[in-house]
C-alpha positions in Angstrom: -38.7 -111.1 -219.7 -39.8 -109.8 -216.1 -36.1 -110.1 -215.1 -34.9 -107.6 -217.9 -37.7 -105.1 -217.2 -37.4 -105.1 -213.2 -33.5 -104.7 -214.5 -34.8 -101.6 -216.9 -37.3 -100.2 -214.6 -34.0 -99.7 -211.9 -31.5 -97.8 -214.0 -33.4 -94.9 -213.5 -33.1 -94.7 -209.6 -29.6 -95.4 -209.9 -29.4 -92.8 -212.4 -31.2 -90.2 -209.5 -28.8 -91.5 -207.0 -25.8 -91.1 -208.5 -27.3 -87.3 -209.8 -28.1 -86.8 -206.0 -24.8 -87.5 -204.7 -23.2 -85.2 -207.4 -25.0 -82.4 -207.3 -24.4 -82.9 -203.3 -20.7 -83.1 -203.8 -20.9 -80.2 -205.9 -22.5 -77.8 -203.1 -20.2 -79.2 -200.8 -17.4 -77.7 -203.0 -19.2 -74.7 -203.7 -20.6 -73.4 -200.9 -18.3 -75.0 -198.0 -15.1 -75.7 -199.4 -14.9 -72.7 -202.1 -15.5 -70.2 -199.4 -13.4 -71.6 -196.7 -10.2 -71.5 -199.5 -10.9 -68.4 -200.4 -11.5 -66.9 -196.7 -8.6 -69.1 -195.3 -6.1 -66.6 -196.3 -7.7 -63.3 -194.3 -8.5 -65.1 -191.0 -5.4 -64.3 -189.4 -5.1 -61.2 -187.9 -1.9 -58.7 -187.6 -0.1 -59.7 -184.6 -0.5 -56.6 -182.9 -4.1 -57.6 -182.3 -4.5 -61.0 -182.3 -5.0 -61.2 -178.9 -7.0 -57.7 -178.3 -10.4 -57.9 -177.7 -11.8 -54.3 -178.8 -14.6 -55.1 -176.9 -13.0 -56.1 -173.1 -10.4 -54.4 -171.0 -7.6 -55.8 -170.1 -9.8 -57.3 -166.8 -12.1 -58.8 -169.2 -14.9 -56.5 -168.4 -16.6 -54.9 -171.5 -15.1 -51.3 -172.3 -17.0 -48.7 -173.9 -16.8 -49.6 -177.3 -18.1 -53.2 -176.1 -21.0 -51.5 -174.0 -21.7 -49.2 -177.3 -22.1 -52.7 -179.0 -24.8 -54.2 -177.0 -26.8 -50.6 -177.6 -26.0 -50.6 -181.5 -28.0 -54.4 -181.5 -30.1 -53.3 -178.9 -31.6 -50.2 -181.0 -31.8 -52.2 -184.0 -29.2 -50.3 -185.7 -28.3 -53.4 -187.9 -31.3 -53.5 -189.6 -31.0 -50.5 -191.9 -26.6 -50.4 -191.6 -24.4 -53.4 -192.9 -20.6 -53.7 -191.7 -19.6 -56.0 -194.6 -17.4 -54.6 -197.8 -17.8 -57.1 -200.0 -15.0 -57.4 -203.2 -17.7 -56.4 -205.9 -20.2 -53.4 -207.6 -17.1 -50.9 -206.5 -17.7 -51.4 -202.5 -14.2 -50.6 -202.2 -14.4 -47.7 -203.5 -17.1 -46.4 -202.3 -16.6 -47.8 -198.6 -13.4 -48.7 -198.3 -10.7 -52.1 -198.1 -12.6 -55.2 -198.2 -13.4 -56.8 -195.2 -11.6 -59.9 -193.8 -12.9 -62.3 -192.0 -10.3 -62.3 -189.1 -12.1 -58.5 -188.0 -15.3 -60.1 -187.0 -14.0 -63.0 -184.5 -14.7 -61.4 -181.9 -18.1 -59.8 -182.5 -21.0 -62.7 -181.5 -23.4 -62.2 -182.4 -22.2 -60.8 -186.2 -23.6 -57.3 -187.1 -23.4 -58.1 -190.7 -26.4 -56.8 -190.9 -29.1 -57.6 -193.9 -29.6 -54.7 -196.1 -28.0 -51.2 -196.7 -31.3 -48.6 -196.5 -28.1 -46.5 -194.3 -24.3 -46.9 -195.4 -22.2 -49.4 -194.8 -20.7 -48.9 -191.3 -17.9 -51.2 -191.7 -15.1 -49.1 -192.4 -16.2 -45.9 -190.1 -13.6 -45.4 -187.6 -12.1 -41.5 -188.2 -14.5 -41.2 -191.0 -16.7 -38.7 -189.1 -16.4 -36.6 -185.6 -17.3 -37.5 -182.5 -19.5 -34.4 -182.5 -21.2 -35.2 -185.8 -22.0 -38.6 -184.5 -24.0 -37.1 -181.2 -25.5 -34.4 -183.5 -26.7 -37.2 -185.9 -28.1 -39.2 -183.1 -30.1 -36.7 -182.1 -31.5 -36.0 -184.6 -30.3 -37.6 -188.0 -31.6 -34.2 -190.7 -29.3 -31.9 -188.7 -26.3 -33.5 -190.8 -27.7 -35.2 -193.5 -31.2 -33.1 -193.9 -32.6 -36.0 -196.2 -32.1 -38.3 -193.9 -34.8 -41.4 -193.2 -33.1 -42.3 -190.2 -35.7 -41.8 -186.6 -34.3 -39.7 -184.3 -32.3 -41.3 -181.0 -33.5 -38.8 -178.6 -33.5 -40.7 -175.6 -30.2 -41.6 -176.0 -29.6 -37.4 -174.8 -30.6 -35.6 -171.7 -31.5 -31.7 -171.9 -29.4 -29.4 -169.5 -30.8 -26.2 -169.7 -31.3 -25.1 -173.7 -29.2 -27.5 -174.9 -29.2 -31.7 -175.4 -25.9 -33.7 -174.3 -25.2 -37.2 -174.7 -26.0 -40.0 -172.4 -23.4 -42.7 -171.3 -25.5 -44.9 -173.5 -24.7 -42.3 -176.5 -20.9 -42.0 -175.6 -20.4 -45.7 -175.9 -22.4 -46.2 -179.2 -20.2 -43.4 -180.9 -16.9 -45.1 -178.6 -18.2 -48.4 -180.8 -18.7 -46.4 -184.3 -15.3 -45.1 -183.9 -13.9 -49.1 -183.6 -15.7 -50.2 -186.6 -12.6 -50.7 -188.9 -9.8 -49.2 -186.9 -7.4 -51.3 -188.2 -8.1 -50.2 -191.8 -8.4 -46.4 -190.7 -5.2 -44.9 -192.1 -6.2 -46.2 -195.5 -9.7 -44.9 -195.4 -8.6 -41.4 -194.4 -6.5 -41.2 -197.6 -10.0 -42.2 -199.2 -12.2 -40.2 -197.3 -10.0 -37.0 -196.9 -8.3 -35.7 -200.2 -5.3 -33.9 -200.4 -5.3 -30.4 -200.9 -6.3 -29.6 -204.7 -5.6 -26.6 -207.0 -8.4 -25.2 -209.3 -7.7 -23.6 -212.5 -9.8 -21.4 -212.1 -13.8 -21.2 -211.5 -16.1 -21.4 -214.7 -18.5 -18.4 -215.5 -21.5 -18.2 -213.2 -24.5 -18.3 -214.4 -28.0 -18.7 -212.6 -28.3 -22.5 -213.5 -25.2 -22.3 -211.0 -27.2 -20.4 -208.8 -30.1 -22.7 -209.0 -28.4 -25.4 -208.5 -26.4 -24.3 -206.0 -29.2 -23.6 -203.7 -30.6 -26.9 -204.5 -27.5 -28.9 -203.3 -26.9 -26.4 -199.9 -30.8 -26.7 -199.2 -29.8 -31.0 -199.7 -26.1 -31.1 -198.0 -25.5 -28.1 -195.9 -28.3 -26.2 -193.8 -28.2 -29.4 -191.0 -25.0 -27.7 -189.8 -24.9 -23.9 -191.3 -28.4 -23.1 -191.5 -30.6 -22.1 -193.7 -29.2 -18.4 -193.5 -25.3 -19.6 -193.9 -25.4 -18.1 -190.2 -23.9 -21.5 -188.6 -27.4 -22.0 -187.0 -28.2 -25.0 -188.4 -30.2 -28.2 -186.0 -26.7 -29.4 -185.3 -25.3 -26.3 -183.8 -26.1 -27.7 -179.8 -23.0 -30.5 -180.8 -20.6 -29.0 -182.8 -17.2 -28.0 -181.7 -15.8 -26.5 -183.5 -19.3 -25.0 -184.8 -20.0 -24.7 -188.6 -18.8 -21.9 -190.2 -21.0 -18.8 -190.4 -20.6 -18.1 -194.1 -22.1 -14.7 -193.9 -18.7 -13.3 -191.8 -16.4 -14.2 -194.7 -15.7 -14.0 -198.0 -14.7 -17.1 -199.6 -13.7 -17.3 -203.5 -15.5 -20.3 -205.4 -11.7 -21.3 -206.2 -11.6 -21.6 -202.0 -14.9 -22.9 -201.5 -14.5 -25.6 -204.2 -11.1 -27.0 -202.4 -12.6 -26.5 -199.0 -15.9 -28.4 -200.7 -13.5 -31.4 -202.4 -11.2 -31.8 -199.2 -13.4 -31.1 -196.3 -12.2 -30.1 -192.7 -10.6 -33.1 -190.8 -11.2 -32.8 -187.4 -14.3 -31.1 -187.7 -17.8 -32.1 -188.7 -17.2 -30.9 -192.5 -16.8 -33.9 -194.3 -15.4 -33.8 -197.7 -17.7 -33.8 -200.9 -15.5 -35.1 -203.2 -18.0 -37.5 -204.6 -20.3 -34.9 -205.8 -19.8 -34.3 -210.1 -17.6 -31.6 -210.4 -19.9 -29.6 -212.3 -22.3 -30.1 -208.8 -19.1 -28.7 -206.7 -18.9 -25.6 -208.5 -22.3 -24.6 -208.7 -22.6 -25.2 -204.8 -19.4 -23.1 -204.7 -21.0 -20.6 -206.4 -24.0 -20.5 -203.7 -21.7 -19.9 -200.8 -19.5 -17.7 -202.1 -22.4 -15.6 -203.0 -23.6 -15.3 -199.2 -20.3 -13.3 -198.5 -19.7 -11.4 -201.2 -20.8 -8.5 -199.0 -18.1 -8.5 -197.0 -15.0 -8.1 -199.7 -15.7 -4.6 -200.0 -15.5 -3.3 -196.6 -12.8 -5.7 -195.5 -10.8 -4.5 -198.8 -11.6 -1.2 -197.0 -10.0 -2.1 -194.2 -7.2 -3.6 -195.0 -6.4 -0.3 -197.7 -5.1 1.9 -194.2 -1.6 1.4 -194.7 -0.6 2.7 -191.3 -3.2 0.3 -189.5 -1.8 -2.5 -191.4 1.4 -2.0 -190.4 0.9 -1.3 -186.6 -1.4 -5.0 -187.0 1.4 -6.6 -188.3 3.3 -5.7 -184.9 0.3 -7.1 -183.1 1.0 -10.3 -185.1 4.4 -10.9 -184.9 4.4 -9.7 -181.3 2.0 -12.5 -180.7 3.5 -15.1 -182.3 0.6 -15.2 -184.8 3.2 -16.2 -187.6 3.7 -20.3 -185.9 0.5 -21.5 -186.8 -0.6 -18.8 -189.9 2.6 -18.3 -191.3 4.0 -15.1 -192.0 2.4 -14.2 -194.9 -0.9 -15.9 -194.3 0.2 -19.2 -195.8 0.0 -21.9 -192.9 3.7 -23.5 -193.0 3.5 -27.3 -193.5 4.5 -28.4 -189.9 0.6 -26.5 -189.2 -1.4 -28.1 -191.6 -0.7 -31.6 -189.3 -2.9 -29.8 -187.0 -6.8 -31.5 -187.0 -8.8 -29.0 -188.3 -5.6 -27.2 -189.7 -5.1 -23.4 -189.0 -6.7 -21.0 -192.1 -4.7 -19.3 -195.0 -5.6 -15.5 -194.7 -4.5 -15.7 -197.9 -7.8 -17.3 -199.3 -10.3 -15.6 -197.7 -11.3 -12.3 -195.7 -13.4 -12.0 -192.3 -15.2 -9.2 -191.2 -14.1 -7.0 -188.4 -16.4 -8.2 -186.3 -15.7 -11.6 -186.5 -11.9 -11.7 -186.1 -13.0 -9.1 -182.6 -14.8 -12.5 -181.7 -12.4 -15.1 -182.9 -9.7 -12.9 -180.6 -11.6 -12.5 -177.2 -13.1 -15.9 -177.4 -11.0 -18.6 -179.8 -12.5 -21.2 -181.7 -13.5 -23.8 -179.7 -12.7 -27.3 -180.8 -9.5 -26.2 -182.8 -5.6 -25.1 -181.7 -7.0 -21.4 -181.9 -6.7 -19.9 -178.4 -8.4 -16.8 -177.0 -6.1 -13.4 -177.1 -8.4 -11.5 -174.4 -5.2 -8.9 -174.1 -5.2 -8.0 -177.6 -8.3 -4.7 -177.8 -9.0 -1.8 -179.0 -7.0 0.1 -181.5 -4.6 -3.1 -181.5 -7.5 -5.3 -182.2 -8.9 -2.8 -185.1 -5.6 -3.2 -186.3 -4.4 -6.9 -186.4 -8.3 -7.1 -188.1 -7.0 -4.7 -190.8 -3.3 -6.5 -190.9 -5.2 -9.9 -191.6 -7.3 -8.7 -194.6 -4.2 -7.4 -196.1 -2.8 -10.5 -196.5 -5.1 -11.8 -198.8 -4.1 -12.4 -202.7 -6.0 -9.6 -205.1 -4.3 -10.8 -207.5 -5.5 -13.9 -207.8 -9.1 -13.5 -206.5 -10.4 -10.8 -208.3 -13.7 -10.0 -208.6 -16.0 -12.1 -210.6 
């Protein structure tokens, strides 16, 4: 009798045992063996970069984007920003290709980083300027005026009225730029649309107007300013600068695909991911802030003689290579990062062009033309707001 309870009072243990070992085995599988399967087939790198450390030279000393690292950990910049796309909840989409494991092997510590209160950093290389990086440094509401981020001020020195970057701020931007280089031709295509074509703008009303404001007051017065004037907080750092909206008149059809495809190569990033309804109302909103200018540049360009002595001034200066020949930029052109404008979208006062002439546009292919003046300049200005469609833009 004692022999068949001590028996009875024993199964159970086994019973745990045996339970204890399975449920073992089954982590094992789960959360060793499961993973390393699945991983095993994106730890090899291309073989153009197996052997590149991004982060050494080819002495082994640590380049900029390797200095920029140790300031990126150092300023705690992985406690709000993850560099991890995982293949779920439309990351993909949103941030880009899913990250293998092969791109962090070199990066020990890991700046995976533990929650997302900023984007996801992993996929930013040519997502953003060099210039829009510094500006956002310094302070993080002159691009992204909502912005929680502090500002990195001591990662600038001031030289006279205006802030430049440190070493310290070259090499944390040098590092940004790394983040997912090898994936950078595919996140372009995703972060940079190709050009669009509109139908045609919807009737404006003043919920477009109200709106409008709203989302330029949220998205655009870090870099044009609360005026449209191009004097926004970012204006120290950008090159070329944002566009004074007040010196041109853009259609909504224009501002829409300028809105939808942004300005590679400049600090305009594309706001595709705004509702369409959203684009068209802010679309509305700038459009409205030139709408003075139609008329007097329509003006303008209505002298037929200083048209035609302006379209001398433009052939003779070879205007036609990069702005085509009648105001459509030839595809070759549009290669160039930011591309050349179509005249044929958009008019600029005289004023401006005067400026655009005798000084270029810093931080794009546009040159300075200090010999073009006077009557010659007055009449290119008048040449160039001929070329734009009527037809097609009329007057809302």
């Amino acid at each position: 009798m004692s022999a068949t309870k001590e028996i009875a009072a024993e199964k159970p243990m086994f019973v745990l045992l045996v339970a204890g070992f399975g449920f073992f085995l089954l982590s094992f599988v789960g959360m060793g063996l499961g993973p390393w399967i699945s991983l095993s087939a994106t730890m090899d790198p291309p073989k153009e970069i197996a052997d590149a450390n991004p982060y050494r030279d080819e002495n082994g000393d640590k380049n900029a984007a390797g200095r920029g690292r140790d300031v990126y950990i150092n300023e705690g910049c992985w406690h709000c920003h993850s560099q991890f796309v995982r293949p779920v909840a439309n990351e993909e989409f949103r941030y880009g290709p899913v990250s293998q494991a092969w791109e962090s092997m070199y990066d020990v510590p890991n700046t995976f980083g533990t929650r997302r209160i900023g984007p996801d950093l992993a996929r930013e290389a040519g997502r953003r300027s060099d210039d829009w990086h510094y500006a956002h440094l310094w302070n993080p509401r002159s691009t992204v005026p909502r912005s929680i981020m502090p500002k990195y001020t001591w990662l600038f020195e001031q030289q006279g009225e205006t802030w430049v970057p440190t070493e310290k701020a070259k090499d944390l931007v040098a590092y940004l730029q790394g983040l997912g280089i090898a994936k950078k031709e595919e996140v372009r295509k995703l972060v940079w649309p190709t050009r669009v074509v509109t139908a045609g703008a919807p009737i404006a009303t003043e919920a477009h107007a109200k709106r409008g404001a709203e989302l330029f007051a949220k998205h655009c017065i870090g870099c044009h300013g609360e005026k449209g004037d191009g004097m926004g907080l970012a204006k120290d750092f950008l090159k070329p600068s944002a566009a004074d909206i007040t010196t041109r008149y853009l259609p909504r059809e224009e501002v829409f695909r300028v809105l939808f495809m942004g300005s590679e190569g400049s600090s305009m990033p594309s706001f595709s991911e705004l509702t369409e309804k959203d684009l068209w109302a802010l679309a509305q909103y700038v459009h409205d802030m030139g709408k003075e200018v139609r008329k007097p540049a329509l003006a303008l360009a209505a002298n037929t003689a200083a048209v035609e002595r302006g379209r001398e001034v433009y052939r003779k200066n070879n205007c036609a290579s990069c702005h085509g020949e009648n105001g459509m930029v030839p595809p070759a052109m549009e290669g160039l990062k930011p591309a050349p404008k179509h005249f044929r979208d958009r008019l600029y006062t005289a004023d401006y062009i005067k400026k655009v002439m005798a000084e270029g546009r810093p931080g794009t292919a546009m040159a300075p033309f200090p010999k073009i003046k006077g009557q010659e300049l007055d009449d290119l200005a008048a040449f160039l707001n001929s070329l734009f469609d009527r037809q097609q833009y009329k007057e809302e």
